[in-house]
Steps between C-alpha positions, in 0.01 A plus 500: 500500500646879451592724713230736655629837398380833723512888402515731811558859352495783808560842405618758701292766640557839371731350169492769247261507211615718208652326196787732500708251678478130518326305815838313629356143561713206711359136445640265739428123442508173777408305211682232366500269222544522128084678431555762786837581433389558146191722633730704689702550157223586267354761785814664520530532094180623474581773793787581302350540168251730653541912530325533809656205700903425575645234726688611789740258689423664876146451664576806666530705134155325378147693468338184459608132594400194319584185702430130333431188678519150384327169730557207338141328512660089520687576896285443791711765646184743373214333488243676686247338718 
């Protein structure tokens, strides 16, 4: 079975708004495997490609935060009750 993949996107109160300068966004990913590692990738190219969105490196330098999270469905380790 695949991997469960999750999207929690916060944004930062107060961020600014105008287009005159690009929204710095930081994705951090706990994911693993070969699908989330490519999610993260193809994210991060479409941030890139976009005007209005770059990637920062520092959380602390990011208006926005995308974080991705993978459970792998098959462990018991998650299985809820």
């Amino acid at each position: 079975m695949k991997p469960a993949i999750w999207f929690i996107v916060a944004a930062a109160v107060g961020a600014p708004t105008t287009t005159a300068f690009a929204q710095a966004v930081y994705i951090e990913s706990t994911a693993h495997g070969m699908q989330a590692e490519r999610l993260v990738y193809a994210i991060k190219e479409k941030l890139r490609a976009s005007s209005a969105m770059r990637v920062v490196d520092n959380e602390n330098d990011s208006a926005l935060q995308i974080r991705v999270n993978a459970m792998d469905t098959d462990s018991t380790a998650y299985q809820a009750v």
